[in-house]
C-alpha positions as CSV (number, residue, x, y, z in Angstrom):
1,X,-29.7,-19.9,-4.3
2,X,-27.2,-22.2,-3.4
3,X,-25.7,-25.5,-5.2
4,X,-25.5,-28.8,-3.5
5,X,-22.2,-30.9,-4.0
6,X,-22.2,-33.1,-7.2
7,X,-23.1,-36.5,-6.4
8,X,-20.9,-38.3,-8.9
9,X,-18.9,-37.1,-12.2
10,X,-21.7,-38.5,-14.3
11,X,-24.7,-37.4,-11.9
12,X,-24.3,-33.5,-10.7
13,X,-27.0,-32.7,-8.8
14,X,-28.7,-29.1,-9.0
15,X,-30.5,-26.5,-7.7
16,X,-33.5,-24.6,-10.1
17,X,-34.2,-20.9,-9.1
18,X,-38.4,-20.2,-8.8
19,X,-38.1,-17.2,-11.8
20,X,-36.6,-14.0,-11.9
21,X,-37.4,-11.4,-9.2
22,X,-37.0,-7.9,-8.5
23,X,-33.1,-7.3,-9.4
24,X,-32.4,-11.0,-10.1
25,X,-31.7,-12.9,-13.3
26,X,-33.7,-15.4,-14.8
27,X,-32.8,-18.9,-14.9
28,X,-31.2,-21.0,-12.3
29,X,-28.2,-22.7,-10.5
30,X,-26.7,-25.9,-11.6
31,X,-23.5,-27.8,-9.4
32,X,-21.2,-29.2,-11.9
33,X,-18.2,-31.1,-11.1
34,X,-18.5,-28.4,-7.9
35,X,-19.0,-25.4,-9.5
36,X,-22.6,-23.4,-9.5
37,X,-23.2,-22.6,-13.0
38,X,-25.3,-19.9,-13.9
39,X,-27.7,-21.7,-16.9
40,X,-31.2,-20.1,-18.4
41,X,-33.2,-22.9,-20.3
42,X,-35.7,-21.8,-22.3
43,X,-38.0,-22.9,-25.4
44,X,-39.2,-26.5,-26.1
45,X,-37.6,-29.3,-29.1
46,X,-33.6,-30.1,-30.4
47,X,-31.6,-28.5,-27.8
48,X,-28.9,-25.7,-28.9
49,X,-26.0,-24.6,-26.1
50,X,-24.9,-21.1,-27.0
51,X,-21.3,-20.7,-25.3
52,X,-19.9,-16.9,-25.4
53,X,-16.9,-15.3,-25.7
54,X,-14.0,-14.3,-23.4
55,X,-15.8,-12.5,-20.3
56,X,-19.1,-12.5,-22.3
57,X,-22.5,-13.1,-20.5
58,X,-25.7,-15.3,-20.8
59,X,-27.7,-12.1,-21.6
60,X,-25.4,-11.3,-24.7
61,X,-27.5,-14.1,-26.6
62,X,-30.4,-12.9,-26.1
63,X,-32.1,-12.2,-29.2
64,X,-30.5,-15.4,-30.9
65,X,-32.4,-17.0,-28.0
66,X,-35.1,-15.6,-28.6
67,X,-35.2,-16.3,-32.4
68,X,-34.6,-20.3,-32.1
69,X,-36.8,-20.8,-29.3
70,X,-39.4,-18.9,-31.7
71,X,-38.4,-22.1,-34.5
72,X,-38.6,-24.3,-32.0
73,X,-35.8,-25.2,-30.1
74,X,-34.7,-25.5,-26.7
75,X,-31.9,-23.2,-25.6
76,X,-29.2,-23.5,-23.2
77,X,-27.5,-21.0,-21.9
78,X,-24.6,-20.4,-19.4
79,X,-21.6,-18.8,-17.6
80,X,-18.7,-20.4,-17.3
81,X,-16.9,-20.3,-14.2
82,X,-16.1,-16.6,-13.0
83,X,-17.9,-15.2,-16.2
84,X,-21.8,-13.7,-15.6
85,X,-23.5,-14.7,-12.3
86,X,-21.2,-18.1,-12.0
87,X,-19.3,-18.8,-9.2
88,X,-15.6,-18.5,-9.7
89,X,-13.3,-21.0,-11.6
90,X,-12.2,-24.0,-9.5
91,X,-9.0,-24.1,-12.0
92,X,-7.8,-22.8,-14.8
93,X,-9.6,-23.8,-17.8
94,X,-8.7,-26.3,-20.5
95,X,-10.5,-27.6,-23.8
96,X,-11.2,-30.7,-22.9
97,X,-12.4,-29.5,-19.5
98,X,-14.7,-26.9,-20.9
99,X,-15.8,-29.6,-23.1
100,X,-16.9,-31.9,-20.1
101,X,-18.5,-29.2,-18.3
102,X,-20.8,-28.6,-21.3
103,X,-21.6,-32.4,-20.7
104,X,-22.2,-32.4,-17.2
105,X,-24.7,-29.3,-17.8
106,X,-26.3,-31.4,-20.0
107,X,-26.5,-34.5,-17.8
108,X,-27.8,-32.3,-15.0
109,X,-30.6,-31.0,-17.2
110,X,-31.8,-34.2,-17.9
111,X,-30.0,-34.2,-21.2
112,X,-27.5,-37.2,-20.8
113,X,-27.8,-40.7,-21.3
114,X,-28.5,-43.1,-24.1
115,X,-32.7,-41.2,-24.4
116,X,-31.7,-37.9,-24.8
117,X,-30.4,-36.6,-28.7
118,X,-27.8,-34.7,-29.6
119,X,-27.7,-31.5,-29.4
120,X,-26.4,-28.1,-31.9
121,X,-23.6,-26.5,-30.1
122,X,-22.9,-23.0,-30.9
123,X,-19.4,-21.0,-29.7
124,X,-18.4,-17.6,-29.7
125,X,-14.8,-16.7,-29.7
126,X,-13.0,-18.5,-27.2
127,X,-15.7,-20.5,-26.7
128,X,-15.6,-22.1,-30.3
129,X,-12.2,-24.0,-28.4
130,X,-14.8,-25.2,-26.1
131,X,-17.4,-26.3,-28.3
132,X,-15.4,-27.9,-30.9
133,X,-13.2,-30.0,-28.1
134,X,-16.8,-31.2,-27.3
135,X,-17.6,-31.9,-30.8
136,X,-14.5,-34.1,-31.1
137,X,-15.0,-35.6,-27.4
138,X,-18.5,-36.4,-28.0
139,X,-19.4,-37.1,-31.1
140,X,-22.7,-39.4,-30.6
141,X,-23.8,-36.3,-28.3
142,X,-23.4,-33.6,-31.2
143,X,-26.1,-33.2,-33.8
144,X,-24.2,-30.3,-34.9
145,X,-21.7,-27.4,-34.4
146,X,-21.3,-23.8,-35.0
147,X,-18.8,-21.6,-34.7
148,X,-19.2,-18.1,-34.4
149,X,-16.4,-15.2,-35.3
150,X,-14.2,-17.8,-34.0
151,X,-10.7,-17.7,-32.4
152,X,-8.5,-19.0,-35.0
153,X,-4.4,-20.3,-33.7
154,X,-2.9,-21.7,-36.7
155,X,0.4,-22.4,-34.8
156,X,-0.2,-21.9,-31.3
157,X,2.9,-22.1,-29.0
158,X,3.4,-21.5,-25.6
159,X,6.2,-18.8,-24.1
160,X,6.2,-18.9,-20.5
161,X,5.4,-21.9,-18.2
162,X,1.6,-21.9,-17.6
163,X,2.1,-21.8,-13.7
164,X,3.5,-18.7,-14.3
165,X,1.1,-17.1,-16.4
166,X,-1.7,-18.4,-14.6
167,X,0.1,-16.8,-11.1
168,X,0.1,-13.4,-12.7
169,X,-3.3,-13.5,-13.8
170,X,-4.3,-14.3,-10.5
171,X,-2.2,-11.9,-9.0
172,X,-3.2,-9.1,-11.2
173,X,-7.1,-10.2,-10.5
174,X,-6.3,-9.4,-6.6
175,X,-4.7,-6.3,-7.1
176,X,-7.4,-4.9,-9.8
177,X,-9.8,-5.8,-7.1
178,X,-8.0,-4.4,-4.5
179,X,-7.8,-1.1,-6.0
180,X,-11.9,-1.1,-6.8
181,X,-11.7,-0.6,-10.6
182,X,-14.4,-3.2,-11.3
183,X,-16.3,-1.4,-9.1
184,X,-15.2,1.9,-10.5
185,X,-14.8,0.9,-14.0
186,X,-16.4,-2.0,-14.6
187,X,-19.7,-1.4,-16.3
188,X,-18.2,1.5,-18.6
189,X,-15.3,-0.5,-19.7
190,X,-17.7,-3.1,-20.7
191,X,-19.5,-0.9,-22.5
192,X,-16.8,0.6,-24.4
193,X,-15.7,-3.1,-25.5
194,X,-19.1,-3.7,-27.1
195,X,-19.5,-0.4,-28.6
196,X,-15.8,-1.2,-30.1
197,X,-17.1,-4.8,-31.0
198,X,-19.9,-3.4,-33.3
199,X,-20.3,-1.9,-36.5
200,X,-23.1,-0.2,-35.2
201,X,-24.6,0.3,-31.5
202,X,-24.2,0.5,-28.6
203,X,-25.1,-2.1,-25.5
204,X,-27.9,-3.5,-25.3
205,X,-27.8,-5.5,-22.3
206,X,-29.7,-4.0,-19.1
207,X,-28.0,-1.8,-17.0
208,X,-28.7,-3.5,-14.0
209,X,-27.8,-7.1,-15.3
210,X,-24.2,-5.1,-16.4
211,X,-23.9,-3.9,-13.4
212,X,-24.5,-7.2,-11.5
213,X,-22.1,-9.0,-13.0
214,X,-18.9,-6.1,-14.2
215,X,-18.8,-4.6,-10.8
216,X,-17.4,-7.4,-9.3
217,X,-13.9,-8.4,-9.2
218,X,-15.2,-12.3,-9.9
219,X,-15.6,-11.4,-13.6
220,X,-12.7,-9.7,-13.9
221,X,-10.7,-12.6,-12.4
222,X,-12.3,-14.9,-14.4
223,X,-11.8,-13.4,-18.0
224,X,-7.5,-13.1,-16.8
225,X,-7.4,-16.7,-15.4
226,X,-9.6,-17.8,-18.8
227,X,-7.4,-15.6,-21.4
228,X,-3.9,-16.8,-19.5
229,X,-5.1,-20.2,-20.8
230,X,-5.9,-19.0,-24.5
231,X,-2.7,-20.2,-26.3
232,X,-2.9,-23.8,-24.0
233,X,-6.3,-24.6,-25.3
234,X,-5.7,-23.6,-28.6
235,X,-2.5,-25.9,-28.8
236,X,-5.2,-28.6,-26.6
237,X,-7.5,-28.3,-29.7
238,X,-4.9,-28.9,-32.4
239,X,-3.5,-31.8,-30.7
240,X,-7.9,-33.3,-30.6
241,X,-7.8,-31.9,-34.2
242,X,-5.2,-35.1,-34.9
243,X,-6.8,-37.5,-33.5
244,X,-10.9,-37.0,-32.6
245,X,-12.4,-36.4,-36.0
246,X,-15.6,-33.8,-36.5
247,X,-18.2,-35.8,-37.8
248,X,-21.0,-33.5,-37.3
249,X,-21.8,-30.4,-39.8
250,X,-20.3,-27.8,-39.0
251,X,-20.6,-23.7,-39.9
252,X,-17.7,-21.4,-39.7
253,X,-19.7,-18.2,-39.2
254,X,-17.4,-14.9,-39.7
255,X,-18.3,-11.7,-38.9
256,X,-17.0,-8.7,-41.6
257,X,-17.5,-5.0,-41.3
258,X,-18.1,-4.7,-45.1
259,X,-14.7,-2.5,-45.4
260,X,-11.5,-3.5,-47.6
261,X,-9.2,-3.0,-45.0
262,X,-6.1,-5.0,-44.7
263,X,-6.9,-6.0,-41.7
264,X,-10.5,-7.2,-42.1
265,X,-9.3,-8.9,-45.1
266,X,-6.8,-10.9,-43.0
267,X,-9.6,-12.0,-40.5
268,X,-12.1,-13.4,-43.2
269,X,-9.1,-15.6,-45.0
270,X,-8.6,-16.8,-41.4
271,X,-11.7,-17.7,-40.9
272,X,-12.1,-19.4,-44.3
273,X,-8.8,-21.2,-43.6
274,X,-10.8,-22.5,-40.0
275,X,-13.5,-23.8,-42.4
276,X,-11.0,-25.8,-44.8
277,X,-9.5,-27.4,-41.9
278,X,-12.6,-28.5,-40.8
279,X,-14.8,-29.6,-44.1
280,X,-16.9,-26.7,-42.8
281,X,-19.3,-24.3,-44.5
282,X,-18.2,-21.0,-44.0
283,X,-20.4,-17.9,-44.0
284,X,-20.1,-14.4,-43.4
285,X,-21.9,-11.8,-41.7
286,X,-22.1,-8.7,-43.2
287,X,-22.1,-5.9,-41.9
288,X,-21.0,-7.4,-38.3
289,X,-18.0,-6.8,-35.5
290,X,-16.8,-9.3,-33.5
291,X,-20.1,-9.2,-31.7
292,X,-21.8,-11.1,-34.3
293,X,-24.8,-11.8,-32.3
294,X,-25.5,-8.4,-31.2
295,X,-25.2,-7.0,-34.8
296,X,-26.7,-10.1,-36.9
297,X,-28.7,-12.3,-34.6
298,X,-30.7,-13.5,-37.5
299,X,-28.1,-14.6,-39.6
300,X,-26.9,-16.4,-36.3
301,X,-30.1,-17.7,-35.5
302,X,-30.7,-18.9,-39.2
303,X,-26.9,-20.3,-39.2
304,X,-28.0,-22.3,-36.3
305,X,-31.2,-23.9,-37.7
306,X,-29.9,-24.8,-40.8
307,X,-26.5,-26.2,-39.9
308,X,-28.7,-28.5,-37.2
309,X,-31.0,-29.5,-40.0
310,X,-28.5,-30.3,-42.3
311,X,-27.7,-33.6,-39.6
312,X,-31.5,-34.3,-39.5
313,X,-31.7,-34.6,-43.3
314,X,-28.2,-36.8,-43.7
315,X,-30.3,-38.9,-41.5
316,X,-32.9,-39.6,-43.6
């Protein structure tokens, strides 16, 4: 499937797959702002976007999917540029680009404009940058907001010149892909990051959709030009923390492995810290890794419902 050039910044135009076949994904291909985006809608009522972490895929939602669309809901889901089945990044990423691009899915799912209602976002990780910065960006376009083991920067600084880190992540891509490790490595070291993300469990994403998408350098690229950006959009998201106000609920969700460790300790007062900043409720899964969807995806899924209901009853 191929993606036709956007027609405007407010209009991207799309192409929609015809349904998984033998070896392909479900879902289909959407152009925004020139990049084909990887997206699987599913379900019918509120919409909820579930962004994932740091080279995370669409399929690593699944059973949250699964459980809202049960409720009720319709669920987005999609790769971000050089993460999953996308195409690769255009740029490196900031907040209030990742933001935009969330918007521009939207609009090219018929979800823009003055008719269509808010919708819950939901971010994982690195991803809770992303779906806060839209949050703040576009308020009257967020019914409400979860974030999801999030990454937390109480300070973030910057060390070396973003040029520079962005060059060696690019550079490092080429050579890693080059040498044939995703090829070689890819699917294994992507199972030994889940396994180490878990209190319990192993992967269980299929093969073949792991092997799609962690065999190619494009993935690999992606996550280094994404995570040379991490400390930029963090400091990007404190400066909209100053001056775009969250207005819509909001649920810092934290996952805990149930042990006393100093460590895990730390995390969880992190985490609660995120939610003071942010008038939040905060919540913790328990027992969970940093994989909280894979090892409590009905907490998240019940997170979710009840963070997006809590707008629909302020409303009333």
């Amino acid at each position: 499937m191929t993606a036709h050039e956007p027609q405007g910044p407010h209009e991207p135009s799309h192409s929609r797959g015809t349904g998984p076949g033998p070896g392909l994904s479900p879902g289909l291909f959407l152009n925004v702002d020139g990049t084909a985006l990887h997206t699987v809608v599913e379900g019918r009522g509120p919409v909820c976007v579930l962004s994932a972490g740091l080279a995370m895929a669409w399929f690593d939602w699944d059973a949250v999917a699964a459980l809202l669309v049960a409720e009720g809901r319709t669920v987005v889901r999609f790769d971000r540029p050089g993460h999953g089945l996308s195409a690769p990044a255009a740029a490196p990423p900031t907040t209030a680009g990742e933001a935009h691009r969330i918007a521009g899915l939207l609009d090219a799912l018929g979800h823009g404009g003055p008719a269509a209602g808010p919708v819950t976002v939901v971010g994982h990780s690195i991803a809770a940058f992303h779906t806060e910065g839209f949050a703040r960006l576009y308020p009257e376009r967020t019914a409400a907001l979860v974030l999801v083991d999030a990454s937390v920067e109480e300070d973030p600084r910057t060390v070396l010149p973003a040029a520079l880190r962005t060059g060696v992540a690019r550079a490092l891509g080429r050579a890693v892909t080059a040498a044939g490790l995703p090829a070689a490595l890819g699917p294994a070291a992507r199972r030994a990051t889940v396994r180490a993300s878990r209190t319990g469990g192993g992967d269980p994403a299929a093969p073949d959709l792991v092997r799609r998408c962690y065999r190619t350098g494009r993935v690999w690229r992606g996550a280094l030009l994404e995570n040379s950006r991490y400390l930029d959009m963090a400091a990007e998201l404190a400066a909209l923390r100053r001056t775009r106000p969250l207005t819509a609920p909001t649920t810092v969700l934290a996952g805990h492995d149930g042990t006393s460790g100093r460590g895990a300790l730390r995390w969880l007062g992190r985490q609660a810290d995120l939610a003071d900043r942010l008038g939040a409720r905060f919540e913790v899964a328990e027992p969970a890794g940093h994989l909280v969807m894979l090892d409590r995806p009905d907490q998240v899924g019940r997170t979710v419902a009840e963070t997006s209901e809590r707008k629909r009853r302020d409303a009333y």
